[in-house]
Each structure stands twice: as structure tokens, then as C-alpha cells.
py3Dmol code that shows the C-alpha trace and the ligand (Angstrom):
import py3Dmol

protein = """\
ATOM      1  CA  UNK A   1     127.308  94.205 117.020  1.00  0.00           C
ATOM      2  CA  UNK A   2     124.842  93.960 114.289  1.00  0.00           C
ATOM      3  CA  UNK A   3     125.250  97.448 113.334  1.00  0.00           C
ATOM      4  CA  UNK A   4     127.793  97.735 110.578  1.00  0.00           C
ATOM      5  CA  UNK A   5     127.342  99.657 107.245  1.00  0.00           C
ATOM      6  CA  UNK A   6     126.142  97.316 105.445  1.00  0.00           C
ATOM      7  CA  UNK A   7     123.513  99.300 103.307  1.00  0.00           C
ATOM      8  CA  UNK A   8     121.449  95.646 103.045  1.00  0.00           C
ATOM      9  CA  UNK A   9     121.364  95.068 107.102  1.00  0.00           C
ATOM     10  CA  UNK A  10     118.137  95.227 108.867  1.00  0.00           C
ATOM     11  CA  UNK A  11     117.318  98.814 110.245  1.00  0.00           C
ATOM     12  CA  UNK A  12     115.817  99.497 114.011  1.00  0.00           C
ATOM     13  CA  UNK A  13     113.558 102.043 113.876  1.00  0.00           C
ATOM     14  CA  UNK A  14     111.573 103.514 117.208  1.00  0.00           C
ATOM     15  CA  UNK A  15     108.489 105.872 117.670  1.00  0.00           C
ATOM     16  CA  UNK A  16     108.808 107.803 120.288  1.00  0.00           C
ATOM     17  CA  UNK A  17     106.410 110.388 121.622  1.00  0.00           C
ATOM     18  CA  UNK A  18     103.528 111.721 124.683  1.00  0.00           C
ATOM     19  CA  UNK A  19     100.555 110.422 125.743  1.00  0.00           C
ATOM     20  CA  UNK A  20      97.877 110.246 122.725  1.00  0.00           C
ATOM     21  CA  UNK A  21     100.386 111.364 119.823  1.00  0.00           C
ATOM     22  CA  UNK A  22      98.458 108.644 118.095  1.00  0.00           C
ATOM     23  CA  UNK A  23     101.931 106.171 117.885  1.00  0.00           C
ATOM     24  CA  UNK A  24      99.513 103.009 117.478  1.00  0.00           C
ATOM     25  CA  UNK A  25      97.853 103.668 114.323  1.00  0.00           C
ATOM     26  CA  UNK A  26     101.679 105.215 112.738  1.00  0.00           C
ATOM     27  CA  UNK A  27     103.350 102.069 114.047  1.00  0.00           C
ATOM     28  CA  UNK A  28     101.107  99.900 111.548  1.00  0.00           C
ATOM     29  CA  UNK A  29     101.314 102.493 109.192  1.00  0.00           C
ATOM     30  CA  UNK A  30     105.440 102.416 108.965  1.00  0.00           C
ATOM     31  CA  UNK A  31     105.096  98.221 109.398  1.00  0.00           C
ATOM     32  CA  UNK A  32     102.450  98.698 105.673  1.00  0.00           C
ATOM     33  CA  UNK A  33     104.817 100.852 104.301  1.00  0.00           C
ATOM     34  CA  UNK A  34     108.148  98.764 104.709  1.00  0.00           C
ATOM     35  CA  UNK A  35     106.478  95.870 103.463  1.00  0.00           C
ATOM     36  CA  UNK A  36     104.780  97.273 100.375  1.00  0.00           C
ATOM     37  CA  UNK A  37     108.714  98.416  99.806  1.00  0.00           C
ATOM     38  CA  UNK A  38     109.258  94.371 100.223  1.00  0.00           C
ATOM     39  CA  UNK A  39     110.998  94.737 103.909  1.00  0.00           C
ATOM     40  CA  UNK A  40     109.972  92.087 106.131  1.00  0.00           C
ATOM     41  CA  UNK A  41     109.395  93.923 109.451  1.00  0.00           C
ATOM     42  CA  UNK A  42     108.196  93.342 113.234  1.00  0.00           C
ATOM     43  CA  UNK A  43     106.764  95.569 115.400  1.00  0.00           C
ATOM     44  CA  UNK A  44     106.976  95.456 119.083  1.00  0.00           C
ATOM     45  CA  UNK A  45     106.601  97.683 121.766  1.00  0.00           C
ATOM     46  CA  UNK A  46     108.179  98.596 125.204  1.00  0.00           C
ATOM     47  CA  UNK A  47     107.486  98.532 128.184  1.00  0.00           C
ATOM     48  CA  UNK A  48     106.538  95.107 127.070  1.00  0.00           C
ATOM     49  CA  UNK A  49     107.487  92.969 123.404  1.00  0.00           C
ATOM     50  CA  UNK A  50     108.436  89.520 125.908  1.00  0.00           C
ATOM     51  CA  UNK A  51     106.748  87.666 128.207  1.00  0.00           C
ATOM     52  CA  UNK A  52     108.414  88.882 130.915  1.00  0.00           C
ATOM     53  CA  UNK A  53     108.053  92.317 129.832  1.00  0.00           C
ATOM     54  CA  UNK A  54     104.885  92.304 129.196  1.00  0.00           C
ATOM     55  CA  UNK A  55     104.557  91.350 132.791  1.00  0.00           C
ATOM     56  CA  UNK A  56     106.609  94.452 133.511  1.00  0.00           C
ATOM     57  CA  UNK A  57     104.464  96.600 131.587  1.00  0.00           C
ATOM     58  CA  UNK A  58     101.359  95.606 133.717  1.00  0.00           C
ATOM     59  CA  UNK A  59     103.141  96.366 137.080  1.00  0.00           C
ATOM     60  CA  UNK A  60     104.572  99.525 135.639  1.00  0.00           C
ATOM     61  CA  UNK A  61     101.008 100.919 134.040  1.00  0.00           C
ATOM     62  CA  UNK A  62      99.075  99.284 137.431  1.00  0.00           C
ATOM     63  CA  UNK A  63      97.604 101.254 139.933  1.00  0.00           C
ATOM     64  CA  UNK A  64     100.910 100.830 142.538  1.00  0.00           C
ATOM     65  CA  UNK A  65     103.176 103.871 143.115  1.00  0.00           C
ATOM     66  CA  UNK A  66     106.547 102.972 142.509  1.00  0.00           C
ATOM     67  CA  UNK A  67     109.629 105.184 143.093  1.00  0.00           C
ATOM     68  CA  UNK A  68     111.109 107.357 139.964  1.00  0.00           C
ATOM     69  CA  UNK A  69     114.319 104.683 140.535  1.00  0.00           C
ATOM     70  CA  UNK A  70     112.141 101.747 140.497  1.00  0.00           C
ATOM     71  CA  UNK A  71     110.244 102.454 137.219  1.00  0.00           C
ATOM     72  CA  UNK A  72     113.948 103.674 136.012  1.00  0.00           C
ATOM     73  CA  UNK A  73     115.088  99.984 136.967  1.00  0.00           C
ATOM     74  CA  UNK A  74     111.844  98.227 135.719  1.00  0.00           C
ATOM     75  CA  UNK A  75     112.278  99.816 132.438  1.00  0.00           C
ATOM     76  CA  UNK A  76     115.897  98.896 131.958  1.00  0.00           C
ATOM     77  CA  UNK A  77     115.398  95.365 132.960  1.00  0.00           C
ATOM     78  CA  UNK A  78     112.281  94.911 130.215  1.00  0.00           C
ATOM     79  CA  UNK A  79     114.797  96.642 127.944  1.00  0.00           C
ATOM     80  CA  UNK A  80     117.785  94.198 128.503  1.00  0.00           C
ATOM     81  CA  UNK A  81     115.037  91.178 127.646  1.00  0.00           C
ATOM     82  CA  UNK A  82     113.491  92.692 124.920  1.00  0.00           C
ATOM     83  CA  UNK A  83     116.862  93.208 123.427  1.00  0.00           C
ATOM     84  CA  UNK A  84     118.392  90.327 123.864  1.00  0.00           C
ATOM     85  CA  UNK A  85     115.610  88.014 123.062  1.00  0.00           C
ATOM     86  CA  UNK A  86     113.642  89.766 119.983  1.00  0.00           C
ATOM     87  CA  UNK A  87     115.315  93.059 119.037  1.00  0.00           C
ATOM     88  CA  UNK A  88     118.853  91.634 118.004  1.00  0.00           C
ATOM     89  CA  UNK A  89     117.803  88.618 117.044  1.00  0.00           C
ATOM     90  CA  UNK A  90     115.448  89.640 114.526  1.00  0.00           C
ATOM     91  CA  UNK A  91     117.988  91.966 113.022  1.00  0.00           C
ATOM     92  CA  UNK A  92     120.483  89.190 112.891  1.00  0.00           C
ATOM     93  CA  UNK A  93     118.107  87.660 111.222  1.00  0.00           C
ATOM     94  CA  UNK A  94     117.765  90.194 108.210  1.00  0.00           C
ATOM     95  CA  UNK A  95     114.341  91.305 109.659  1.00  0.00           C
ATOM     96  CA  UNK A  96     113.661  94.756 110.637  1.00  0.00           C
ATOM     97  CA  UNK A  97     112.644  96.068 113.784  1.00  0.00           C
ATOM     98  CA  UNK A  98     109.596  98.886 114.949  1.00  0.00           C
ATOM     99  CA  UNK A  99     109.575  98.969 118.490  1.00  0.00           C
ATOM    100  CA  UNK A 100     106.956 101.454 120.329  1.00  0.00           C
ATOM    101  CA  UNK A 101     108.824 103.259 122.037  1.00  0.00           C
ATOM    102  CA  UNK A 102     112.555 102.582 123.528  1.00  0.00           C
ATOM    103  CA  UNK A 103     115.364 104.006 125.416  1.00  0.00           C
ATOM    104  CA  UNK A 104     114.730 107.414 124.538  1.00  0.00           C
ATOM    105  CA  UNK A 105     111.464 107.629 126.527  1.00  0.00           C
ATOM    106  CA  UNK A 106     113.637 106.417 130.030  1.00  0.00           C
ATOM    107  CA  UNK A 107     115.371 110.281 129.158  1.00  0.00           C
ATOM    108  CA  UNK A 108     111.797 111.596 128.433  1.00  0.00           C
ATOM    109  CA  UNK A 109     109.974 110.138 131.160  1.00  0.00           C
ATOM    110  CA  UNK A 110     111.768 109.308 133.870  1.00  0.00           C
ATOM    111  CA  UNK A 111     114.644 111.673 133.231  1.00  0.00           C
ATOM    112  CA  UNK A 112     112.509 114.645 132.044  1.00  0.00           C
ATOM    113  CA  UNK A 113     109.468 113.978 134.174  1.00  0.00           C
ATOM    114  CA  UNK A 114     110.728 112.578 137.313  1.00  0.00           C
ATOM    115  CA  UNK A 115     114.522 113.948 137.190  1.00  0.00           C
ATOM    116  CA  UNK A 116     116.525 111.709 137.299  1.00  0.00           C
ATOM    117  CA  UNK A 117     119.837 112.651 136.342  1.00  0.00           C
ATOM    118  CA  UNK A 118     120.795 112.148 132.992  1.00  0.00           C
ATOM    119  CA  UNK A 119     124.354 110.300 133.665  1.00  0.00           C
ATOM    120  CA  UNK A 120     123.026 107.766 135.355  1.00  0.00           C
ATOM    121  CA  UNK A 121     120.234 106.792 132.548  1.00  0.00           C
ATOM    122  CA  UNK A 122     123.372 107.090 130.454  1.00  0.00           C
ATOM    123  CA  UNK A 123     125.230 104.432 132.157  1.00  0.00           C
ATOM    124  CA  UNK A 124     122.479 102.264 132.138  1.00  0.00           C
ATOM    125  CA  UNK A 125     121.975 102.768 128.341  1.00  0.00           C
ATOM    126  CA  UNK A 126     125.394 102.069 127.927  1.00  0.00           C
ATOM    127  CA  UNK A 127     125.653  98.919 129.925  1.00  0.00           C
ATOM    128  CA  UNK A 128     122.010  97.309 128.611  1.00  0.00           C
ATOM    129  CA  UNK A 129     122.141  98.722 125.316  1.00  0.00           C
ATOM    130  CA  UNK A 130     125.901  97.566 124.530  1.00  0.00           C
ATOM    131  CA  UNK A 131     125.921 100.051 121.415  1.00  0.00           C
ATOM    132  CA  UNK A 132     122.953  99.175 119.932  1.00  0.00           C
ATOM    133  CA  UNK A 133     120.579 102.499 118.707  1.00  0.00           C
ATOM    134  CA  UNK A 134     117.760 102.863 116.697  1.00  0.00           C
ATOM    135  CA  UNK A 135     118.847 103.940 113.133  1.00  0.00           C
ATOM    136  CA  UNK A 136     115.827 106.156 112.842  1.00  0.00           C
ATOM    137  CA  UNK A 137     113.462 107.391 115.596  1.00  0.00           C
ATOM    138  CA  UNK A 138     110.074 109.047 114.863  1.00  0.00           C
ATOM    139  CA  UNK A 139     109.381 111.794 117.400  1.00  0.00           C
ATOM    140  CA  UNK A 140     105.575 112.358 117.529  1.00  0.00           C
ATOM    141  CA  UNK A 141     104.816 115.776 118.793  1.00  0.00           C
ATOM    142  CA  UNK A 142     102.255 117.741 119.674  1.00  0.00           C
ATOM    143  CA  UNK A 143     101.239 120.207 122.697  1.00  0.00           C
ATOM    144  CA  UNK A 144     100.640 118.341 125.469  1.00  0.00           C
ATOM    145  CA  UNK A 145      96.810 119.764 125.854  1.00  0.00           C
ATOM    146  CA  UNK A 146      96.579 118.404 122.332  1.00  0.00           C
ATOM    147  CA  UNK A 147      97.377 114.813 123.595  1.00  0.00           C
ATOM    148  CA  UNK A 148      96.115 114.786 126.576  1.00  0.00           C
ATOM    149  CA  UNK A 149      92.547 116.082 125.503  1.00  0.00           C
ATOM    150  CA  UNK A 150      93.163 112.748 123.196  1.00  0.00           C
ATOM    151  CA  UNK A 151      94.510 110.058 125.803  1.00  0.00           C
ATOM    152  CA  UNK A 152      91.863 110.831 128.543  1.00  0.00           C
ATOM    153  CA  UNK A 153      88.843 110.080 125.393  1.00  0.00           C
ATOM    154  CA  UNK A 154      90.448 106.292 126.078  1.00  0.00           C
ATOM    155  CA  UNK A 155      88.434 104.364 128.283  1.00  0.00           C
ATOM    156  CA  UNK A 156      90.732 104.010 130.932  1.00  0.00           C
ATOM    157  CA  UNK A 157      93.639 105.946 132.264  1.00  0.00           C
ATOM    158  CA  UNK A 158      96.443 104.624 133.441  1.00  0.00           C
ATOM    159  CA  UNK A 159      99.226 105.256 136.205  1.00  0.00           C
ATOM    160  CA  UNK A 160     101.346 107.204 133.622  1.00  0.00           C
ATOM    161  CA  UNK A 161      98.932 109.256 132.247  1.00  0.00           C
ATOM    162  CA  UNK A 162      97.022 110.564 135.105  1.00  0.00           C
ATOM    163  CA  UNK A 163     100.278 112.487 135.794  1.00  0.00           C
ATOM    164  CA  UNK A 164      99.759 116.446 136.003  1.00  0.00           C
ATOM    165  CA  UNK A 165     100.266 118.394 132.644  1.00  0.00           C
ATOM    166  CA  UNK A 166     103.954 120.098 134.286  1.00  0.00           C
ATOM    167  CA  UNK A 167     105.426 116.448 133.814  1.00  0.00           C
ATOM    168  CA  UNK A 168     103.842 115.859 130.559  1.00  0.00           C
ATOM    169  CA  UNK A 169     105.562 119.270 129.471  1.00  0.00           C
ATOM    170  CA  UNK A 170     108.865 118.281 131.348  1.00  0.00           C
ATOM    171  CA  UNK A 171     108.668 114.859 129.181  1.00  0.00           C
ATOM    172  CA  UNK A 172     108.139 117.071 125.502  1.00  0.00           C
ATOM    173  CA  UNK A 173     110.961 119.448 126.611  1.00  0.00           C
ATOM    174  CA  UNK A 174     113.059 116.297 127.359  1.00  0.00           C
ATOM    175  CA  UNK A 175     112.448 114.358 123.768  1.00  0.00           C
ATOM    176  CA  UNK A 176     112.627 117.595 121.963  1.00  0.00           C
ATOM    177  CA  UNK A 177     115.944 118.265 123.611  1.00  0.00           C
ATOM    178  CA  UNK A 178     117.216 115.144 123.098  1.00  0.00           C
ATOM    179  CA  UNK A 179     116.194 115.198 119.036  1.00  0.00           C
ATOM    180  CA  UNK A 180     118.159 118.517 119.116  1.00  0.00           C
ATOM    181  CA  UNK A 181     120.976 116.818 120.353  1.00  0.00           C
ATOM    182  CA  UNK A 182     120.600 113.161 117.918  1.00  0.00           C
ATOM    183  CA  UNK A 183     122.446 114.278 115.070  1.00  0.00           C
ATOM    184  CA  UNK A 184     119.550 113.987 112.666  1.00  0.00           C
ATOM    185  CA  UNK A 185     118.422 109.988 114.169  1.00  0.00           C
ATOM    186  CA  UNK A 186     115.855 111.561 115.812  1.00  0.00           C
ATOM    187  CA  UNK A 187     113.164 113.189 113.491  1.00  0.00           C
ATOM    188  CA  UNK A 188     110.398 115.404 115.118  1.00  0.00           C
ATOM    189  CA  UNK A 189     106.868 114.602 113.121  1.00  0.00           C
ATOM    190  CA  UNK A 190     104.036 117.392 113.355  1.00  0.00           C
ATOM    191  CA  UNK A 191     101.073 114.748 115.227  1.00  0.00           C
ATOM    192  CA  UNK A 192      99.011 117.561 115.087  1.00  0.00           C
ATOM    193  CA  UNK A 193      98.090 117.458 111.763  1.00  0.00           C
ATOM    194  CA  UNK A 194      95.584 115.699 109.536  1.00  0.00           C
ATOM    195  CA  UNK A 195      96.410 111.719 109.898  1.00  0.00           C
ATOM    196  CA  UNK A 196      97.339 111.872 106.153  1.00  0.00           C
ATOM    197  CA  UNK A 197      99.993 114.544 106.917  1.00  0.00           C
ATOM    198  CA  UNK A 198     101.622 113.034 109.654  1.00  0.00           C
ATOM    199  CA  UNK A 199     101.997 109.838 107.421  1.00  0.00           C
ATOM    200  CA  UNK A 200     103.636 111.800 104.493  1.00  0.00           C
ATOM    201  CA  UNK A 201     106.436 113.176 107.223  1.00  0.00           C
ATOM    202  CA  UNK A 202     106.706 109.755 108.282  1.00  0.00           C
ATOM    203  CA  UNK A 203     107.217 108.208 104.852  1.00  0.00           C
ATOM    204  CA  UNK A 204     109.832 110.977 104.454  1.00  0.00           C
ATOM    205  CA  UNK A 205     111.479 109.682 106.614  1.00  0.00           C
ATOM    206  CA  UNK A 206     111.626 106.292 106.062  1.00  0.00           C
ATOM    207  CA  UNK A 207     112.861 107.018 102.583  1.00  0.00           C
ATOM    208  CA  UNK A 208     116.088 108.285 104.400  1.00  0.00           C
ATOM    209  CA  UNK A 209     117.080 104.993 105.672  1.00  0.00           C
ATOM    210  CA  UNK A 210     116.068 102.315 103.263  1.00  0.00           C
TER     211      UNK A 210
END
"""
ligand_1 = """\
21
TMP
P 102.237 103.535 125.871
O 103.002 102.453 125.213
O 100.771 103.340 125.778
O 102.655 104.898 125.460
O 102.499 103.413 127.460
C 103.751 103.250 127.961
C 103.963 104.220 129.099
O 105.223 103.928 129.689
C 104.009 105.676 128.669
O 103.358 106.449 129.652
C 105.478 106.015 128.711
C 106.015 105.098 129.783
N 107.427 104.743 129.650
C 108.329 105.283 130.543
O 107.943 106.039 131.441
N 109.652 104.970 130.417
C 110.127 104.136 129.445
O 111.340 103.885 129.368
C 109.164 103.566 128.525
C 109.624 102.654 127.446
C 107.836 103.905 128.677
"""
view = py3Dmol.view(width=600, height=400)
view.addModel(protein, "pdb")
view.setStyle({"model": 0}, {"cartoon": {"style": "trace"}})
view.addModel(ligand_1, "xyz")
view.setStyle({"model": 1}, {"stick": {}})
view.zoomTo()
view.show()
């Protein structure tokens, strides 16, 4: 496993969060900031970061309903690609890794919001996963009015986020259980304030792990 202790080994760092948090304009923001510490880093994002699952991601976000178990299963079979073909070997490679979003948002969404139960997203993780966790994730939260007032200002909505606002506050009270729980990996950022403040709690953070 590419995990060990080395304090020189490429980190894998995650942004989790709910709809309109702003994760796309903090993801370049933490990619600017490694490098201007000299780390060579790669972002990616999930559902989605190969080619299969990117194709994924557009069946996923498409118009189709698909069953709480499917989109579990969809998401874990993206995962198991995007794992094996960029995630570990990019850190194997000395480079570090900031993936949008990862296995904590199967717990979020599809544990959380649709409820499935939590054991079996945990056997999953521990089959496709095979040990591997982020060494820092980045919780973006805010009230889910807050996002949501944000996300539907995009031009178009998609499947996920034309959900009702009880699952959006079934997926906050899921992450912000689960950073309770992550023994300090996870760290809860404050999206609602000014851009410039959320970036200082970020850099905070990053200054933990390098
Ligand atoms: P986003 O990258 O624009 O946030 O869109 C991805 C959507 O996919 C978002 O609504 C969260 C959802 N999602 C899940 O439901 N489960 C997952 O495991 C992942 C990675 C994403």
C-alpha cells in the first residue's frame, strides 16, 4: 500500500461537500497552493477522473432515475477505476493527489440521502478501497439554503441536485457526522464566508499535512 509514514510520500487529499459549497474554485486554489510550496499535484474529480468514469458520471448526473443501489454500485465501480488507474499510480509516482470528491460522499449521499445502510457502503469501501484513505479531507459546509440558493444560479440542474432540501439536509448531517467520527482527517471549512476566508481555513489545513 502506498501509505506508509514516510513524511516525503505523496499525500491524497479530497474535498468533500453539498451542492454549490463552491468546491471548484477551492480545488484550484489547494492545486496553486501545493505548487507554490513546490508539490507537484493533480486534481481529479469523482464521479468521473477516467474515461470510463467520466462516462459514469454522465449516466449518473443524466436525466434517468436509477435505484439508490444502482447509483451506490455506479459510484463504487468509477471508484475502483479511478483508483486503480490514476489515484495510486500518481502517488506511486511521488505526485500528489486532489480528487473532487471521493468515498466519503457514497456515506453522504447515498447513505445519508437515500439510506442505505452504512455496513454495506463499508464493505464496499473496504473491498474497492483496499486501505487506501485520503490523508486530509476538506469538508465544505454551509446551510443547505445557502448552497442551494447558489447551485440552482447554474445554468442547468442536474439529476442530483433537483433533489428536495430534506435529502440535501440528510447528506450535511451525514458528512458532518462522519467528520465527527474521522479522527481529525476530516476538517469542516466555514463555505459561508468571504472566498478569502474559506481559503485561509483551507491553507490551515494544508499546513497540517505537508
Ligand atoms: P459535483 O461533482 O458537481 O458535486 O457532482 C457530483 C454529484 O454526484 C453530486 O451531486 C454528489 C454526487 N455523488 C454521489 O451521490 N455519490 C458519490 O459517491 C459521489 C462521488 C458523488
Amino acid at each position: 500500500m502506498t501509505n506508509t509514514n514516510n513524511r516525503n510520500r505523496a499525500r491524497f487529499i479530497t474535498l468533500e461537500g453539498g451542492e454549490g459549497v463552491g468546491k471548484s474554485s477551492n480545488l484550484a486554489f489547494v492545486q496553486n497552493w501545493l505548487n507554490q510550496q513546490g508539490i507537484r499535484a493533480v486534481t481529479t474529480r469523482e464521479p468521473g477522473g477516467t474515461e470510463a468514469g467520466e462516462k459514469v458520471r454522465a449516466l449518473f448526473l443524466g436525466d434517468e432515475a436509477l435505484t439508490p443501489l444502482t447509483e451506490l454500485l455506479l459510484m463504487f465501480a468509477a471508484r475502483a477505476e479511478h483508483i486503480s488507474r490514476v489515484i495510486l499510480p500518481a502517488l506511486n509516482k511521488g505526485v500528489w493527489v486532489v480528487s473532487d470528491r471521493f468515498c466519503d460522499a457514497s456515506y453522504a449521499y447515498q447513505g445519508g440521502g437515500r439510506g442505505i445502510e452504512t455496513e454495506f457502503i463499508a464493505a464496499l469501501e473496504q473491498r474497492v478501497l483496499q486501505g487506501l484513505q485520503p490523508d486530509l479531507t476538506l469538508l465544505l459546509d454551509a446551510p443547505v439554503e445557502v448552497g442551494m440558493a447558489r447551485a440552482r444560479r447554474r445554468q442547468k440542474i442536474d439529476r442530483m441536485e433537483s433533489e428536495n432540501h430534506a435529502f440535501f439536509e440528510n447528506v450535511r448531517t451525514a458528512y458532518l457526522q462522519r467528520a465527527a467520527q474521522s479522527l481529525g482527517r476530516i476538517r469542516i471549512i466555514d463555505a459561508t464566508l468571504p472566498l478569502e476566508g474559506v481559503q485561509q481555513q483551507i491553507a490551515a489545513a494544508l499546513k497540517t499535512i505537508i
